[in-house]
C-alpha positions in Angstrom: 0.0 0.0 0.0 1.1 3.3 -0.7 0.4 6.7 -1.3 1.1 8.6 -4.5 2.3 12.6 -4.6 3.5 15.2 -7.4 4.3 18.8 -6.9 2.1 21.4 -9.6 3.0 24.3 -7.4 5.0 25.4 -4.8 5.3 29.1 -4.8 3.5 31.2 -1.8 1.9 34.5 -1.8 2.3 35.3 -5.8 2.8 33.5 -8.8 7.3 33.7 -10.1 7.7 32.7 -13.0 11.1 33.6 -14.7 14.4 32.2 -15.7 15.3 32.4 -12.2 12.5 30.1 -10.6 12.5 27.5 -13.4 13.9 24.1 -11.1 11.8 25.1 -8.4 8.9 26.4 -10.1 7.2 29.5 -10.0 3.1 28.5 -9.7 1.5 28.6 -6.5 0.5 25.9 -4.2 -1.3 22.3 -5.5 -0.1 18.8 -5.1 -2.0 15.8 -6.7 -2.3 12.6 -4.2 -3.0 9.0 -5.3 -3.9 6.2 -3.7 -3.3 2.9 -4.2 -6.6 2.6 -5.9 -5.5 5.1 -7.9 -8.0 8.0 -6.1 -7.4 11.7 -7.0 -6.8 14.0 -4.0 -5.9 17.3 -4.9 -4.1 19.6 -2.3 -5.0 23.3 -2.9 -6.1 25.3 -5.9 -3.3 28.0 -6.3 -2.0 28.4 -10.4 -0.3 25.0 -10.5 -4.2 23.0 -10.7 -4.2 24.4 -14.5 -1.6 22.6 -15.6 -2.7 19.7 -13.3 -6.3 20.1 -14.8 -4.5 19.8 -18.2 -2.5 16.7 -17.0 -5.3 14.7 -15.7 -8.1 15.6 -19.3 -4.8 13.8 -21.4 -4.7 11.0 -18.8 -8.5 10.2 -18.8 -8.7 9.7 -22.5 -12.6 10.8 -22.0 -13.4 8.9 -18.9 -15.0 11.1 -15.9 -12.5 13.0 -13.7 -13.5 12.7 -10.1 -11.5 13.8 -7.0 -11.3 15.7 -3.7 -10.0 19.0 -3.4 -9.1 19.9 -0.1 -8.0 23.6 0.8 -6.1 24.6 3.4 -7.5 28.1 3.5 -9.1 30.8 1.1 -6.0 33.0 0.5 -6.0 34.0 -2.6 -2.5 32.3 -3.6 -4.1 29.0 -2.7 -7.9 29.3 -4.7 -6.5 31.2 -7.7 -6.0 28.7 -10.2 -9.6 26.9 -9.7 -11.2 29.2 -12.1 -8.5 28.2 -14.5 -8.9 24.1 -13.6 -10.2 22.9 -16.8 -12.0 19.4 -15.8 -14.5 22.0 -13.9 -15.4 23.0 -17.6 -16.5 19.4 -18.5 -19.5 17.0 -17.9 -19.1 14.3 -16.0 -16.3 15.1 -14.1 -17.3 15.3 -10.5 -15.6 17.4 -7.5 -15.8 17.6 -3.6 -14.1 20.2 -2.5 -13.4 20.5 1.1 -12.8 23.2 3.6 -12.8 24.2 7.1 -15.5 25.0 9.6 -14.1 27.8 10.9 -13.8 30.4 8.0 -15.3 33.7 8.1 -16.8 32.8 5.1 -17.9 29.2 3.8 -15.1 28.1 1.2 -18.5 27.6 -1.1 -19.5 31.5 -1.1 -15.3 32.2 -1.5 -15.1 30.0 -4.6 -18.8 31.1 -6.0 -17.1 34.1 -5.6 -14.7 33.9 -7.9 -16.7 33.4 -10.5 -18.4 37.4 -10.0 -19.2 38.7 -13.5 -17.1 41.5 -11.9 -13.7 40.0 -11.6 -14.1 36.7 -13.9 -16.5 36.1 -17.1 -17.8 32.5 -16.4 -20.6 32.1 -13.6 -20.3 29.5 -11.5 -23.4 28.0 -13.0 -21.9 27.7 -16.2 -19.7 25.0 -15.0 -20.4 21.9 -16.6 -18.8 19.7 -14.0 -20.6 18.6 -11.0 -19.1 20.5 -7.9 -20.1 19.9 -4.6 -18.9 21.1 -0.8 -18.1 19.4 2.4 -16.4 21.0 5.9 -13.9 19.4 7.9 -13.0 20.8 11.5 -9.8 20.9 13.3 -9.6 17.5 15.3 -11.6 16.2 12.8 -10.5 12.9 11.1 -12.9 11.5 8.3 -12.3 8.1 6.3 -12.7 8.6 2.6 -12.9 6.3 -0.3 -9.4 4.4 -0.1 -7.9 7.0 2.6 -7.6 8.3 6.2 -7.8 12.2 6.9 -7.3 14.3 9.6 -7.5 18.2 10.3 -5.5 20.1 12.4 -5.8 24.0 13.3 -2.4 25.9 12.2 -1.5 29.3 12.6 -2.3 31.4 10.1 -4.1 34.7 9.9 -7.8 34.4 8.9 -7.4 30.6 10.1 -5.7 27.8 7.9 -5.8 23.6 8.4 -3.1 21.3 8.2 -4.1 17.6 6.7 -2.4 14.4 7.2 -3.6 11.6 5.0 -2.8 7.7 5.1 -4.5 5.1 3.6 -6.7 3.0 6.0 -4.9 0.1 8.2 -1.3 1.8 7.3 -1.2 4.9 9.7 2.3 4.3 9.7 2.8 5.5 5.8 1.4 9.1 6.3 1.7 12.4 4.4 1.5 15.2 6.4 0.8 18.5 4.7 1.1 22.0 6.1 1.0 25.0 3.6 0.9 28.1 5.7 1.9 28.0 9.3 3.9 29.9 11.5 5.9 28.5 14.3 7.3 31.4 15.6 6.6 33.6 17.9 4.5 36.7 16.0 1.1 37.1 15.9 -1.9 37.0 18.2 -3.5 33.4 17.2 -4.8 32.5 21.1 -5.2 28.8 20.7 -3.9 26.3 23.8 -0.8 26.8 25.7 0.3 23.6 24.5 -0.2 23.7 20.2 3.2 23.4 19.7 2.9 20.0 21.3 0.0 19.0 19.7 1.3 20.1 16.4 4.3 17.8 16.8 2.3 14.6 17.9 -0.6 15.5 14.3 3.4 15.2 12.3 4.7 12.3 14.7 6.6 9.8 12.8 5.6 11.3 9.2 6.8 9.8 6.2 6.3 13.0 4.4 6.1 16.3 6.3 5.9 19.0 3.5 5.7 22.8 5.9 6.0 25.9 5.4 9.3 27.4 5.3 8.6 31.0 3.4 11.1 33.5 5.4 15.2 32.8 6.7 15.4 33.7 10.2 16.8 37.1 9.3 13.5 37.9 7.0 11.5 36.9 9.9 12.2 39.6 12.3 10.3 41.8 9.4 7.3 40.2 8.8 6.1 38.1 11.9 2.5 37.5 12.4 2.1 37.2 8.9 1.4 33.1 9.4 4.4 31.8 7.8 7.5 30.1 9.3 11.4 29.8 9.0 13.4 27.1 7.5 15.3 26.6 10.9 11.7 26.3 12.6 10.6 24.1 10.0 13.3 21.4 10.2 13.0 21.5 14.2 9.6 20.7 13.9 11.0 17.9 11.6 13.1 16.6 13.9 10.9 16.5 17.0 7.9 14.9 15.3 10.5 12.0 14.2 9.6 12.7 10.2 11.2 11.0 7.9 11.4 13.7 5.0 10.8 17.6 5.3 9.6 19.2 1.9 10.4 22.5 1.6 7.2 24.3 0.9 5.8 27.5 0.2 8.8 29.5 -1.1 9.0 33.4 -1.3 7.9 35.0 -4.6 11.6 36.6 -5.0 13.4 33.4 -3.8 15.4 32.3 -6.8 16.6 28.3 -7.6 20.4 29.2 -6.2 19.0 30.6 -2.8 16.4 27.6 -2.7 19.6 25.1 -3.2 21.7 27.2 -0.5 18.4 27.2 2.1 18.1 23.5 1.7 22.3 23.1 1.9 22.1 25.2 5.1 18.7 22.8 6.3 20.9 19.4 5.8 23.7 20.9 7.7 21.2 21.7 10.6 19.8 18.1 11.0 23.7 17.2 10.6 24.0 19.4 13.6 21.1 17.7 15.7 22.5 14.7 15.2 19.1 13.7 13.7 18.3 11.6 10.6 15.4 13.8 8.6 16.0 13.8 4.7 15.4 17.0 3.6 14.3 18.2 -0.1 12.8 21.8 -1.2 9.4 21.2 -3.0 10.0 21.9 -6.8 7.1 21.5 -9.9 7.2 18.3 -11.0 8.7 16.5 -7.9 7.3 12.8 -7.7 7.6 10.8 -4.0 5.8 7.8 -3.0 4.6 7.3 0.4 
């Protein structure tokens, strides 16, 4: 049994592209997610589910597309592309699309929205696809066709999940996937006096732990409480939750391929350090890893 996963975007805030962002890839968060019965679990809906969407039309040869989308939050870098997702422009092809409880806004009115003659020229009820809408809490853990997920509450402002996803009877073989989080110490988020320690049991013994690592420690002291984390902070969270592999994830608009391979250099050495024995790799278009 195992679990599937390939990078479509892995850009925060912005979309990059450019000569300088070409390894690492310049569209904004989306991951695809397979199971071993070959179910599509899609992983936010920044600029990378266009390509995906193109992907997955040529792989169907004509047969229905069906999948779950689950969102981490409604931020614009992470819904952007879903207007763009083509298999939402064909009949047939059926979506869930999954968000959490705890928005200021249901993730159905955000994405309806969207689709406002005033900023985009397709209504929502010209979709052809059939698109429906669940909610999942923090705490929450829901068993799926062919998989095992569970929510957690990160830190992020407006309120962002984190998911980890095994398939049922292998908890053991999990993917654990936190897009926007910060670990530091900025921001006003409340929460209970022991998250971090909850936070490192919901990653404990992760096959995959892909986190947010946006800002260096320097970049940090400018912009905390903005709900994003360090690559130091990210691979001590690695190492205390026992993961086997920390992706790299949600890189800065203006971070070019040579910083990202000096930041993930400078990560290795760090584990080195710790004495620990966490694989590290920085998230880059394209990237393939089974689970």
């Amino acid at each position: 049994m195992s679990l599937r996963l390939q990078f479509w975007g892995t850009r925060g805030s912005i979309p990059s592209p450019g000569a300088k962002t070409v390894r690492y890839g310049g569209n904004t968060p989306c991951l695809e997610l397979r199971t071993e019965s070959g179910r599509l679990i899609i992983l936010d809906a920044g600029t990378g589910i266009r390509e995906l969407g193109r992907s997955l039309i040529d792989r169907a040869n004509g047969a229905p597309i069906r999948g779950d989308i689950f969102l981490t939050h409604a931020h614009w870098d992470h819904i952007q592309g879903f207007p763009f997702f083509a298999p939402i422009f064909q009949r047939g092809n059926h979506f869930l699309v999954w968000g959490s409880k705890t928005l200021e806004r249901s993730i159905d009115t955000v994405l309806r929205d969207q689709f406002s003659p005033v900023v985009f020229p397709v209504s929502f009820e010209q979709l052809d696809a059939t698109i429906d809408f669940s909610e999942i809490a923090a705490g929450e853990q829901r068993e799926n066709d062919g998989y095992v997920v569970e929510a957690f509450g990160v830190r992020h402002p407006g309120g962002a999940l984190g998911y980890r996803f095994h398939e049922p009877g292998a908890p053991e073989r999990a993917l654990v996937y936190i897009s926007d989080n910060e670990l530091g110490s900025g921001g006003a988020y409340g929460g209970p006096a022991d998250w971090k320690e909850q936070l490192i049991g919901f990653a404990r013994g992760a096959r995959v732990l892909i986190h947010d690592t946006t800002y260096t420690t320097e970049e940090y002291d400018h912009h905390r409480g903005w709900g994003h984390s360090t690559y130091a902070d990210g691979v001590e969270l690695a190492i205390a939750a026992q993961a086997e592999t920390l992706v790299l994830f949600h890189h800065e608009p203006r971070r070019t391929d040579e910083e990202i391979d000096r930041r993930v250099e400078e990560c290795r050495a760090l584990v080195h350090a710790r004495g620990a024995r966490v694989q590290v790799l920085a998230a880059a278009e394209g990237l393939t890893l089974t689970i």
